[in-house]
C-alpha positions in Angstrom: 0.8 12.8 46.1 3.5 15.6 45.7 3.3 17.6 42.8 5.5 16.5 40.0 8.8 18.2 40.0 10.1 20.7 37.8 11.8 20.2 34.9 15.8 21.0 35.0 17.4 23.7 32.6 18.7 20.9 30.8 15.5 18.6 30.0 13.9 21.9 29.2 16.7 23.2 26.5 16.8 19.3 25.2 12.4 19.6 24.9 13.0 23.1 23.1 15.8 21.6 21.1 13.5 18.5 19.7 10.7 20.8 19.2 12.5 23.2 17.1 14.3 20.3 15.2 11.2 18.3 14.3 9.5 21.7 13.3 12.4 22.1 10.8 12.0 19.0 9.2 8.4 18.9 8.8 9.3 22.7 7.1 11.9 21.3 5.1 9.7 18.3 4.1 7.0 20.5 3.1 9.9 22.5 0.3 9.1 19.1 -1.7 5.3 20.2 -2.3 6.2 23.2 -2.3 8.8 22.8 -5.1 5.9 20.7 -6.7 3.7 23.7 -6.7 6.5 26.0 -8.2 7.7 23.7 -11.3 4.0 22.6 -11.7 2.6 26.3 -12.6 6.0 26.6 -14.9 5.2 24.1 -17.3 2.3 23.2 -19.3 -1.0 22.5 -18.6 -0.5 19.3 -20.3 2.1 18.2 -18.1 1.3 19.7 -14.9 0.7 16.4 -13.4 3.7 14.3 -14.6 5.9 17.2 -13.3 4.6 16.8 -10.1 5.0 13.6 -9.7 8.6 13.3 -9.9 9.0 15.5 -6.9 6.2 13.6 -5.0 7.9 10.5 -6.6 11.5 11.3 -4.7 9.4 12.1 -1.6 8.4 8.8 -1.5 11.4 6.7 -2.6 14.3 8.9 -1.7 12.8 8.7 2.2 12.8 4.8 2.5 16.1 4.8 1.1 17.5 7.1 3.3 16.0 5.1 6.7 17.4 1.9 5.1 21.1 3.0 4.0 21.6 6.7 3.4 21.9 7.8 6.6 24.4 5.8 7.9 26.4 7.6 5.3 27.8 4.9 3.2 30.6 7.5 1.9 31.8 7.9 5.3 32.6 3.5 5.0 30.7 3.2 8.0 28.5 0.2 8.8 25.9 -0.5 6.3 22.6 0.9 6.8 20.8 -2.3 6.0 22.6 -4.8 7.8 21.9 -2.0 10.9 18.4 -1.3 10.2 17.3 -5.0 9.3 19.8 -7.0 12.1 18.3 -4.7 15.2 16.4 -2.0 14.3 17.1 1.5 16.0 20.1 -0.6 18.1 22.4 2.5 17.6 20.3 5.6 17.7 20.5 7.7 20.9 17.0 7.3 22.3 17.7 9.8 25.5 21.1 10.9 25.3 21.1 14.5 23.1 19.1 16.3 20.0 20.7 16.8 17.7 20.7 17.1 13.9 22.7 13.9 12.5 22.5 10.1 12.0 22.9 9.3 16.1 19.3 10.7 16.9 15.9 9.4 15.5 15.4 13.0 14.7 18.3 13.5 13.2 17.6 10.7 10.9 14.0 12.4 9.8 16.0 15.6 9.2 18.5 14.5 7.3 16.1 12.4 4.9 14.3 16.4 4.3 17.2 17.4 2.6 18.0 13.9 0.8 14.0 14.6 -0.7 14.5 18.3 -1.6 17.9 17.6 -3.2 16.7 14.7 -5.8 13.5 16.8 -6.4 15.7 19.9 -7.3 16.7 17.6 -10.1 14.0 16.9 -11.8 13.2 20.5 -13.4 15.7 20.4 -15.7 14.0 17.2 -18.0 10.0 18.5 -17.5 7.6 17.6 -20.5 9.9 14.7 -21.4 10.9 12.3 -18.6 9.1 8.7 -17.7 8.1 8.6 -13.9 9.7 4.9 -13.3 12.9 5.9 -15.2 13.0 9.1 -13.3 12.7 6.8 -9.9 15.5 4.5 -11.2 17.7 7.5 -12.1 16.7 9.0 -8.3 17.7 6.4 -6.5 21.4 5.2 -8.1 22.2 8.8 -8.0 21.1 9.7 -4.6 23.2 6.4 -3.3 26.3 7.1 -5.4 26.2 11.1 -4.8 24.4 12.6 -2.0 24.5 9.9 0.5 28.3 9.8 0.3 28.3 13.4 -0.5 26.6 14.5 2.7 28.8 12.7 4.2 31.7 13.6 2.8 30.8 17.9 3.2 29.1 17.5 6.6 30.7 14.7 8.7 34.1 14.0 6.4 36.9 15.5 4.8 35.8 18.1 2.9 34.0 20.6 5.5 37.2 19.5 8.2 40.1 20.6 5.9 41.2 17.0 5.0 40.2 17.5 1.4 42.6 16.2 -0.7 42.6 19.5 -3.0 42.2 22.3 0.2 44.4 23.2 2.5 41.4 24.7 5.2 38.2 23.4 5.9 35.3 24.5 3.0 32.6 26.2 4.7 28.8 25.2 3.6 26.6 25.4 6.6 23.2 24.2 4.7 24.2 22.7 1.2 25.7 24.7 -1.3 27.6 22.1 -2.6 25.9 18.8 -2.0 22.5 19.7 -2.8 22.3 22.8 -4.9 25.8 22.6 -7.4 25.3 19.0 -6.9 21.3 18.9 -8.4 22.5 21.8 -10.8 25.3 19.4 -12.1 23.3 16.5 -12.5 20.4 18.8 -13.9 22.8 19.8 -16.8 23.3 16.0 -17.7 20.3 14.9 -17.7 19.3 18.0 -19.8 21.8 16.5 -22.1 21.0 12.8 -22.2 17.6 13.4 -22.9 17.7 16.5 -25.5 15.8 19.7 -26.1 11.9 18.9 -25.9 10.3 18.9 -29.4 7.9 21.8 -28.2 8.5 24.6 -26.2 12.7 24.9 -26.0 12.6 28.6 -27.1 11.5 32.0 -25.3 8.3 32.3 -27.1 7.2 28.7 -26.2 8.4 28.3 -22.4 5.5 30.6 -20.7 4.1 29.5 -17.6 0.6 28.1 -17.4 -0.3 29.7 -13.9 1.4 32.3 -12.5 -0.2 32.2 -9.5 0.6 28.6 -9.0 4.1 29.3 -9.5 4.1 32.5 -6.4 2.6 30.0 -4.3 5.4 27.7 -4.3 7.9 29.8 -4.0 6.0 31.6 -1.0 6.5 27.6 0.3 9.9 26.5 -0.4 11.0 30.4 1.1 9.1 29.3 4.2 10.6 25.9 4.6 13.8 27.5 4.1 13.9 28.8 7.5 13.5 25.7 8.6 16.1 23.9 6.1 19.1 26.8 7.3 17.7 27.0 11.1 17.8 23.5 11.7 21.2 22.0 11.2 22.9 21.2 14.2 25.5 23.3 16.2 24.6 27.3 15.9 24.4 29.1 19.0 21.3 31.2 19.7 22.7 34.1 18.6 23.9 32.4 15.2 20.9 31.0 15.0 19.1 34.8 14.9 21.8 35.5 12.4 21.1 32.6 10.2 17.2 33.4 10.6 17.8 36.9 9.6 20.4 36.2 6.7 17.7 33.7 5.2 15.0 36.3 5.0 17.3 39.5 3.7 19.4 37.5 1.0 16.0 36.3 -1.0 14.5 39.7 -0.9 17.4 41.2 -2.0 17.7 38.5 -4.9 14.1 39.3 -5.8 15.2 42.8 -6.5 18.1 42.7 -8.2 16.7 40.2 -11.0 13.7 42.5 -11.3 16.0 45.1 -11.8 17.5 43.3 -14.8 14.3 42.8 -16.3 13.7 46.1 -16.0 16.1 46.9 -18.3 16.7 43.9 -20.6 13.0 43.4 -20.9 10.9 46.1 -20.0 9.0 45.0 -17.2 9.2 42.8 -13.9 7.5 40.0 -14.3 6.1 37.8 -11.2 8.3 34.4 -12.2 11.0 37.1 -12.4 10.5 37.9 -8.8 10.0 34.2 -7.7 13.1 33.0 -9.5 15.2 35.9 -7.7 13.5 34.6 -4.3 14.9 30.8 -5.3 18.4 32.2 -6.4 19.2 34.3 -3.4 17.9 31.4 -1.1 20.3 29.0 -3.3 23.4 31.6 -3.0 22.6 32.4 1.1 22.6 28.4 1.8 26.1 27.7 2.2 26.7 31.4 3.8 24.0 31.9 6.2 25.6 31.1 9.6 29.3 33.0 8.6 28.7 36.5 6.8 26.7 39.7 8.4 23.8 41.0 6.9 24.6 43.8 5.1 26.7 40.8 2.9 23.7 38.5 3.1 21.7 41.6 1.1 24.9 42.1 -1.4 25.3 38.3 -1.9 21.3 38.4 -3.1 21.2 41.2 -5.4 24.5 39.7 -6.9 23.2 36.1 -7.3 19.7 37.7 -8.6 21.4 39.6 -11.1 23.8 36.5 -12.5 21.3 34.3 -12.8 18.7 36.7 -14.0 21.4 36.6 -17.2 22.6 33.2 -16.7 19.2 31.3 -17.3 20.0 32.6 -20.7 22.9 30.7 -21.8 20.7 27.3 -22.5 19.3 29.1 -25.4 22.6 29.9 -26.9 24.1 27.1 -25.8 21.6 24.7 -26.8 21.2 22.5 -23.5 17.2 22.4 -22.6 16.8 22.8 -18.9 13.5 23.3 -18.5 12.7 25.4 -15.5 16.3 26.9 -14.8 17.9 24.4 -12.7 21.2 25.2 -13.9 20.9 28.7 -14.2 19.5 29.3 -11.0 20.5 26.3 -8.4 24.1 25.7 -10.0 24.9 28.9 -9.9 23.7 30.3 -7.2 25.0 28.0 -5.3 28.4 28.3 -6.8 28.7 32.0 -6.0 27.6 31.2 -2.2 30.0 28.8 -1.9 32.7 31.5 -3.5 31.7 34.3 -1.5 32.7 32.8 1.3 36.0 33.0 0.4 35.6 36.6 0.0 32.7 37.9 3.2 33.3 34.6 5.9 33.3 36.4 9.2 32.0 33.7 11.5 34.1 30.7 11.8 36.3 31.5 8.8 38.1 34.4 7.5 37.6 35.8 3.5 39.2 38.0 1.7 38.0 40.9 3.3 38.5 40.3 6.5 42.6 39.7 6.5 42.1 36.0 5.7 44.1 35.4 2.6 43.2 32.7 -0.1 43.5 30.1 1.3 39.4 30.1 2.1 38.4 31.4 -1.3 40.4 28.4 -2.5 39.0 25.4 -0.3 35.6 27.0 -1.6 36.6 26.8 -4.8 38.4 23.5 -5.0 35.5 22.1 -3.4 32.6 23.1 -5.7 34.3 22.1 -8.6 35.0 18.0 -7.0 31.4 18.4 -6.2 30.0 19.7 -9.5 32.2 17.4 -11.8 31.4 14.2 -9.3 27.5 14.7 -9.8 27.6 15.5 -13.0 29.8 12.3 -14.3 27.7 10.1 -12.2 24.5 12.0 -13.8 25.5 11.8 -17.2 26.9 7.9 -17.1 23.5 7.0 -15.2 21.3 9.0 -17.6 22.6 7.9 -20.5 22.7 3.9 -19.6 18.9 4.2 -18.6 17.4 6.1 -21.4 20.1 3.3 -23.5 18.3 0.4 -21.8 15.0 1.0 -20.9 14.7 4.4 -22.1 14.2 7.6 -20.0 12.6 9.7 -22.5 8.8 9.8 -23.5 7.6 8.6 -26.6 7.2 11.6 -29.3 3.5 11.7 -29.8 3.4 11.2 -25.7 5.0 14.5 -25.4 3.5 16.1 -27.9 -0.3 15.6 -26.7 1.2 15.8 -23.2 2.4 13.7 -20.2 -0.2 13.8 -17.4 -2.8 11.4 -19.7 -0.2 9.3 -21.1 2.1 8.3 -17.8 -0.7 9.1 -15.0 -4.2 8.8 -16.4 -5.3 11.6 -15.4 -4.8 15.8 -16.6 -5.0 19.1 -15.3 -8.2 21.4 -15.5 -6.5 24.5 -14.6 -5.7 27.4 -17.0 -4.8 26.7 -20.4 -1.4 27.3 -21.7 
């Protein structure tokens, strides 16, 4: 028999191109446990557990959804996912054809449900040592179908990332979510934190120490891994901007990691290790949007400035009185805001700042956009929040959260280091 031909340049860019998008959604699939890890060593040892679960809980409900409806993009008014799922499944996806990261590819499908998981997860920080797992599920999966299946669609594949925006005048840039999954879960963090109420122990500086420190560097170490793969992975960088995107995603963390150490430094006296993990998180947030359109001397500006804001704005629940447990506002809110923003300012690649002769007309799309974003998730947060915790309530039962969650909503604690 004769040997089995070659492959062409073509089949063997379309292999590499599969194998590097699958490898980025099982990275950005494994943020979820890693996230799981990080907000499980921030809270009690009493409610380890229950906090947990509501990130593994969105891992399992948030992917079925997104196979049955999400993403077809219902805010695109395209065909409905069900009626295409259930009347022939697959009939539409691109079996052969291309790789590529959105809705016509199988692949593109699985990668696309990574970041509807992470995104609902995000969320769930703000209500630890309060929240009811089914209400949480509820609240997860009207909010994911009324805001980030629509609002994918709307800042990837619609009007706002195009220049059709009905506020914007130039396309918004966001190459990996600024909008629709980080000031989007920040928004909908800060309603929920005020539907359900500061926790009746812990909502001060003394109280809210983590349990295990360690537990907490480990899941940053994950979610800062996965992020490669969650900024690498969306479809349509060269290879050069993909090097660019790689490299932005490793110097803007480190650099965040510094600069809220260094405010520690002074306000506090030390550096503390959840200090350097929450810098990590923020200048991940803040290089999301930017990572594939500034250089990287402004990827290492943009995370020393995001790492010193949020180092101070995690601060503002206290004297404002909203309890956001584990920062989710103060870090993912606005961090992603000032990505988003600085965009307007350092864009180089496929958009023009500030700085680089571009006017304001970017620095205004980026603007104009955050804020539909941030208001739309948050109103559909709020309205959501409030009717479940009216009806069937969202909030745990006093005593419940007193003694702690894990017992009382799972059966089972947590026999790691006492809090």
């Amino acid at each position: 028999m004769p040997a089995a031909p070659f492959p062409s340049k073509q089949e063997v860019r379309m292999s590499t191109d599969l194998a590097w998008l699958l490898l980025c959604t099982a990275l950005v699939i494994f943020m979820t446990p890693g996230l799981a890890f990080f907000y499980g060593g921030l809270v009690k040892s009493k409610s380890v557990v229950s906090m947990m679960m509501l990130s593994f809980g969105s891992l399992g409900l948030i992917t079925i959804l997104w196979v049955l409806y999400g993403a077809t993009g219902i805010g695109a008014l395209g065909d409905s996912g069900i009626s295409q799922f259930f009347g022939n499944p697959f009939q539409d996806f691109a079996l052969t054809d291309s790789i590529k990261a959105d809705d016509s590819t199988l692949a593109g499908v699985a990668f696309g449900a990574s970041f509807a998981i992470i995104t609902v997860a995000l969320i769930s920080g703000a209500i630890a040592d309060r929240a009811r797992f089914f209400p949480w599920l509820l609240f997860a999966g009207i909010w994911a179908t009324l805001v980030y299946f629509p609002g994918q669609a709307w800042v990837w594949a619609g009007w706002i990332l195009n220049g059709d925006f009905f506020l914007n005048g130039t396309g918004a840039l966001d190459w990996a979510g600024g909008t629709i999954v980080h000031q989007a879960a920040g928004a909908a963090a800060l309603a929920l934190a005020l539907v359900l109420g500061q926790r009746k122990v812990g909502f001060s500086k003394e109280e809210a120490q983590p349990h295990n420190v360690p537990l907490v560097l480990i899941g940053v170490a994950i979610l800062w891994f996965g992020w490669f793969g969650f900024n690498t992975g969306v479809y349509g960088a060269t290879e050069g901007q993909t090097s660019l995107i790689f490299l932005n995603t490793l110097i803007c963390p480190a650099a965040g990691m510094l600069g809220w150490l260094v405010v520690e430094h002074f306000k506090e006296g030390k550096a503390t290790a959840v200090g350097a993990a929450s810098g990590v998180v923020a200048g991940l947030v803040a290089i999301t949007p930017a990572c594939a359109h500034i250089d990287p001397w402004a990827a290492m500006v943009l995370g020393a400035f995001a790492g010193i804001v949020c180092a101070f704005a995690i601060d503002l629940k206290f004297k404002l009185g909203f309890d956001d447990t584990l920062d989710v506002v103060g870090i993912h809110l606005v961090a992603g805001f000032i990505g988003c923003i600085s965009l307007g300012f350092l864009a180089k690649y496929d958009g023009e700042g500030l700085f680089y002769g571009g006017g304001f007309a970017q620095l205004w799309s980026q603007f104009s956009s955050s804020i539909f974003v941030i208001a739309y998730a948050f109103v559909v947060a709020y309205v959501v929040g409030l009717l479940i915790e009216k009806t069937i309530g969202f909030r745990a039962k006093e005593e419940d959260e007193i003694a702690g969650l894990d017992t009382a909503l799972h059966g089972s604690g947590y026999t790691g280091m006492a809090s």
